[in-house]
Backbone bond lengths (Angstrom), bond angles and torsions (degrees), N, CA, C in turn:
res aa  C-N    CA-C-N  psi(-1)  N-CA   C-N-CA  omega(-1)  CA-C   N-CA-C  phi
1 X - - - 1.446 - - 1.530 108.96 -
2 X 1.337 119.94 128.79 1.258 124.28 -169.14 2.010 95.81 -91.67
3 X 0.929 111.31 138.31 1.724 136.59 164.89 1.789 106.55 -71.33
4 X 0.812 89.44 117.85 1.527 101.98 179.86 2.071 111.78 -102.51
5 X 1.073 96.90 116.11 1.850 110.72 -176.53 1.660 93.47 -65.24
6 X 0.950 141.33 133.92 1.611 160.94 -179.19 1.440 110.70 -113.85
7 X 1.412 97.35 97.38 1.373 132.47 -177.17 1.532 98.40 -92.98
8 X 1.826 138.96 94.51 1.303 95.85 -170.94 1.709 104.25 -105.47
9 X 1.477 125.14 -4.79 1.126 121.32 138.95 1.077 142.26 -4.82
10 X 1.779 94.28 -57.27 1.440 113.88 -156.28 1.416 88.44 -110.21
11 X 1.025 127.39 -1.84 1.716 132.96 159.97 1.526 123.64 -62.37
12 X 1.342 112.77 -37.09 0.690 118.98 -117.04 2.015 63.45 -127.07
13 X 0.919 124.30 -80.09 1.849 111.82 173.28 1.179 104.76 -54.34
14 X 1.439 140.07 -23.87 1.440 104.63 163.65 1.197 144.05 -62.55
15 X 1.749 101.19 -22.06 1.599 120.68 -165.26 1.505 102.57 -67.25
16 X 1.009 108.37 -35.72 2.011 115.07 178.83 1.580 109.29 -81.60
17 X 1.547 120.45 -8.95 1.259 112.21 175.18 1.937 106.45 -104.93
18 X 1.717 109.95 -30.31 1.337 110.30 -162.66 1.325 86.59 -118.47
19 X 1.926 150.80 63.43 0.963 129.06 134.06 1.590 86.19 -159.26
20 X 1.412 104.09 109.62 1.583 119.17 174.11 1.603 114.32 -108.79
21 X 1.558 102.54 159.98 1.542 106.63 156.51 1.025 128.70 -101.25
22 X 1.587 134.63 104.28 1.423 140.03 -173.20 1.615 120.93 -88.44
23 X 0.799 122.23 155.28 1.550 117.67 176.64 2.025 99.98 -126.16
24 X 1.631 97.13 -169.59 1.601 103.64 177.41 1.671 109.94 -63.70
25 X 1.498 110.63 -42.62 1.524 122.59 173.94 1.023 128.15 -27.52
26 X 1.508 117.34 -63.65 1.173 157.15 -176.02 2.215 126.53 -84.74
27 X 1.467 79.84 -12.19 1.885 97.57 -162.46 1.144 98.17 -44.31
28 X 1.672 121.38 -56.74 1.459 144.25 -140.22 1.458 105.55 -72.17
29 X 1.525 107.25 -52.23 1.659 106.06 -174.68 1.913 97.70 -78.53
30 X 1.717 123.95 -49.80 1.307 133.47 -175.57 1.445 113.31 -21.26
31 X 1.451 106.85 -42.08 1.572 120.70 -148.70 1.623 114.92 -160.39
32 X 1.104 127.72 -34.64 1.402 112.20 145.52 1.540 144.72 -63.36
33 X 1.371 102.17 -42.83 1.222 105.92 159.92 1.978 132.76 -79.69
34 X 1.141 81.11 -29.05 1.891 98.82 -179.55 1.477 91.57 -62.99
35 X 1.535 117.63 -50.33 1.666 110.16 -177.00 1.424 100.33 -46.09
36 X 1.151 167.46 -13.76 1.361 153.78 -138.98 1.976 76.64 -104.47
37 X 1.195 124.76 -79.98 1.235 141.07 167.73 1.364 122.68 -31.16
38 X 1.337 143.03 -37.95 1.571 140.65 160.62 1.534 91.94 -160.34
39 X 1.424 92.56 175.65 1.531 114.59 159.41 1.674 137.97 -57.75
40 X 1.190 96.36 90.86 1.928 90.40 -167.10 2.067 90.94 -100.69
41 X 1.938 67.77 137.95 2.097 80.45 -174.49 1.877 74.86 -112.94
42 X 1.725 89.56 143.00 1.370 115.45 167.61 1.726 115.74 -95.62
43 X 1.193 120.19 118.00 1.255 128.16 166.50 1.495 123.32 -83.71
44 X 1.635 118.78 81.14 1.262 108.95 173.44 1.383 126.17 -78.92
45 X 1.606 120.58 116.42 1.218 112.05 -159.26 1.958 114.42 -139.27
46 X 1.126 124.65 165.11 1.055 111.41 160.26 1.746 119.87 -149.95
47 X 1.469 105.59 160.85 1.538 102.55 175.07 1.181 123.45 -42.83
48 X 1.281 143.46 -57.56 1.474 149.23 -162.93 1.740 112.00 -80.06
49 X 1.688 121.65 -10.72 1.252 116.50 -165.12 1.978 97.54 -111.71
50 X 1.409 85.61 118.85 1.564 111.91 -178.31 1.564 93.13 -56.62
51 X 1.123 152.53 -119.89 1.262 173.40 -120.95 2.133 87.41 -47.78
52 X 1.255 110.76 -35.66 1.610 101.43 -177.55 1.393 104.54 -61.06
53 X 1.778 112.30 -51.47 1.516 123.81 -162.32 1.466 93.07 -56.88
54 X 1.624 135.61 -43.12 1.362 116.47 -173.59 1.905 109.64 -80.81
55 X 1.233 131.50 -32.27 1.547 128.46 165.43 1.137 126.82 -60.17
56 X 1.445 118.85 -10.80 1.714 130.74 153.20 1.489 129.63 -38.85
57 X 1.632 91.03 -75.24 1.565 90.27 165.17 1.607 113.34 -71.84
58 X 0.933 134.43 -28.29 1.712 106.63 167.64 1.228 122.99 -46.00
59 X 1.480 113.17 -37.56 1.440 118.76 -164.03 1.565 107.07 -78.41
60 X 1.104 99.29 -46.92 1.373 117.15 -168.86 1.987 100.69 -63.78
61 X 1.193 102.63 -35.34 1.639 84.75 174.79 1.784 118.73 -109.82
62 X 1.480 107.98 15.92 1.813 113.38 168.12 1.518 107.59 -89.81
63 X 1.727 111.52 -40.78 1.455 89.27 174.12 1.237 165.46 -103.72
64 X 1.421 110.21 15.14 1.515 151.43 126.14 1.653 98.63 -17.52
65 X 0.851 137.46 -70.99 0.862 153.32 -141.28 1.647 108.50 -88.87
66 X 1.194 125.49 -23.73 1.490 137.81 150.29 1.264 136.62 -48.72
67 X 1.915 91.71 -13.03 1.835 105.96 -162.80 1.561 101.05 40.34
68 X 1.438 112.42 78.90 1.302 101.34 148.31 1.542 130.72 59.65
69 X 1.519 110.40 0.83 1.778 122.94 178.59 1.781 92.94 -90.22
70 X 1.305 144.95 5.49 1.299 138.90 -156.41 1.698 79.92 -166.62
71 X 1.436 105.75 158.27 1.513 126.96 -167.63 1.706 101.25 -155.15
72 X 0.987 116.28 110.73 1.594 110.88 166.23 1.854 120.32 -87.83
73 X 0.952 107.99 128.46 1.604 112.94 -170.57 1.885 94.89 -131.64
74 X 1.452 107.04 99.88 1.362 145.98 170.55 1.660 107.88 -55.48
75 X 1.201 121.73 106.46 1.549 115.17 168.35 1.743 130.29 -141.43
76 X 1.562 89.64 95.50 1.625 117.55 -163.36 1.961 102.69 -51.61
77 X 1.267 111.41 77.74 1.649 135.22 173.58 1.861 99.72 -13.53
78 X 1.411 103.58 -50.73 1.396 109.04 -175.38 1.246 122.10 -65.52
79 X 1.018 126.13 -52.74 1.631 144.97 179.50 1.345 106.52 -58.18
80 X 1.316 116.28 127.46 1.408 139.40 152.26 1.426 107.20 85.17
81 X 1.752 128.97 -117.77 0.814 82.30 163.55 2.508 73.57 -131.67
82 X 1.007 104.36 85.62 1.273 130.86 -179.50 1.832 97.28 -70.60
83 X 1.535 126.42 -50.62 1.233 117.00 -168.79 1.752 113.93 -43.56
84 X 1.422 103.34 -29.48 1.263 117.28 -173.98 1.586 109.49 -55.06
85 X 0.865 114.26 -27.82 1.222 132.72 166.91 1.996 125.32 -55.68
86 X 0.905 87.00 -74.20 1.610 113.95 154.12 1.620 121.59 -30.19
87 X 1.442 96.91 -64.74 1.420 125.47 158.44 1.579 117.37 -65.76
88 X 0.852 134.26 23.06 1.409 125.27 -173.40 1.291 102.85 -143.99
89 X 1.854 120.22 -31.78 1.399 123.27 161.88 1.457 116.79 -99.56
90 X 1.379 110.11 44.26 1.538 108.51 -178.70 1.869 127.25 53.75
91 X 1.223 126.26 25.78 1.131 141.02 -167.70 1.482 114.73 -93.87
92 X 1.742 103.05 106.09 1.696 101.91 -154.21 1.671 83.60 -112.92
93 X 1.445 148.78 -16.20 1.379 132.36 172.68 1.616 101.13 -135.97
94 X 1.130 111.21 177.47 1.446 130.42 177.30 1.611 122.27 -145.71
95 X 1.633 107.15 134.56 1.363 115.24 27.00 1.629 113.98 -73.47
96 X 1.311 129.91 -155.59 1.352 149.90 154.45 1.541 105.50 -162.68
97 X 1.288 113.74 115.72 1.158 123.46 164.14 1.701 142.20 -106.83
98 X 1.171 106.08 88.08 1.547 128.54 179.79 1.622 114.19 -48.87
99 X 1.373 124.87 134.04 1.455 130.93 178.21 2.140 80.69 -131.26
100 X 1.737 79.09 118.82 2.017 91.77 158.12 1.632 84.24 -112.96
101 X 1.632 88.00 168.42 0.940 126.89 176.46 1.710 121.03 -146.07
102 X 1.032 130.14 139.24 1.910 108.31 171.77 1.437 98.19 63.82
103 X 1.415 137.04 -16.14 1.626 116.96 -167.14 1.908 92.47 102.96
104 X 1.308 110.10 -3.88 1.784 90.44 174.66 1.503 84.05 -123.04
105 X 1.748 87.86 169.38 1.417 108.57 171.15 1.887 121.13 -95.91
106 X 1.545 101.58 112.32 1.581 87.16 -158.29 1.856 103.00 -106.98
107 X 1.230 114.31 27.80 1.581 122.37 164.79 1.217 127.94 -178.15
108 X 0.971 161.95 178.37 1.721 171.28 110.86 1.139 119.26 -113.95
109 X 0.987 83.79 160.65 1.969 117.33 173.71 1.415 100.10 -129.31
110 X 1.622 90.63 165.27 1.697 111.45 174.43 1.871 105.53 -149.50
111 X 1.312 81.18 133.49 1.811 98.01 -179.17 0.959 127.71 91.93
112 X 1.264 141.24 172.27 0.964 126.16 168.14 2.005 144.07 -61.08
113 X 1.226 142.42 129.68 1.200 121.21 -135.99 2.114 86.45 -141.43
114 X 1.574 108.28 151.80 1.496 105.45 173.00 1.413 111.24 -69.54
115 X 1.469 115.75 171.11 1.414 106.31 163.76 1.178 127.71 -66.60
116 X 1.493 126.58 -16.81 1.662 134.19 166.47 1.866 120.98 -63.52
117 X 1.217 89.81 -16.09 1.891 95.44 171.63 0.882 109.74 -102.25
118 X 1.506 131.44 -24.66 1.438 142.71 174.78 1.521 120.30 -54.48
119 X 0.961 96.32 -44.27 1.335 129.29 -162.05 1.760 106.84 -78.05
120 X 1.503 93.03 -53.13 1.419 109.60 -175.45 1.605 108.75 -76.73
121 X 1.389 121.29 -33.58 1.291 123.96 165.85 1.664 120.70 -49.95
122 X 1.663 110.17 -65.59 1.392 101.36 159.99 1.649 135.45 -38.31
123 X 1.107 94.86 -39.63 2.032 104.32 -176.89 1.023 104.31 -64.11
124 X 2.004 130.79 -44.76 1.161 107.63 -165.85 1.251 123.25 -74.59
125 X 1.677 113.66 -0.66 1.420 118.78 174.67 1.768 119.61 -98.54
126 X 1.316 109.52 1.18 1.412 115.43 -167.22 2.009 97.90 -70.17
127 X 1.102 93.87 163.61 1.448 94.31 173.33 1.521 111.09 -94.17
């Protein structure tokens, strides 16, 4: 397990640069293309599902903490028509959390997860 130096400064402007809200509109450049550039993890999530409201704050405070090598791109399942989304990467509960890479998707998880798997999930994809 790698030790991470805690910048919280730098936590703290990253969080507004490396954890966005994306929709279907937006998916393509959000997270397909940004994958060319770092690791963007997809948060499939929705209002009504308990287990997301607790994998939030994990997420929300591991990738800050990457400086910016990982990007979170947030996508509220309910809204718009976003399920399509869901539906298009095989996503039968929520959360579901997608890691692209290159423009592909090279892992997931489902449900809610501690910050020690979280953590460990991102690394095994870091370069």
């Amino acid at each position: 397990m790698t030790l991470q130096h805690h910048d919280h400064q730098h936590d703290k402007a990253c969080a507004g640069q490396c954890i966005i809200d994306t929709d279907i509109h937006h998916f393509e450049r959000d997270v397909i293309e940004a994958s060319h550039q770092q690791l963007v993890m997809v948060d499939l999530w929705a209002e009504w599902c308990g287990p997301c409201h607790f994998l939030t704050p994990v997420l929300t405070k591991v990738i800050p903490t990457y400086q910016g090598k990982v990007k979170l791109a947030k996508v509220e399942v309910d809204e718009d028509e976003n399920m399509k989304i869901a539906g298009r990467y095989g996503a039968r509960g929520f959360p579901t959390v997608l890691l692209f890479k290159n423009g592909e998707e090279v892992a997931r998880f489902h449900s809610a997860k501690p910050e020690h798997f979280v953590r460990e999930f991102i690394e095994q994809h870091l370069d």
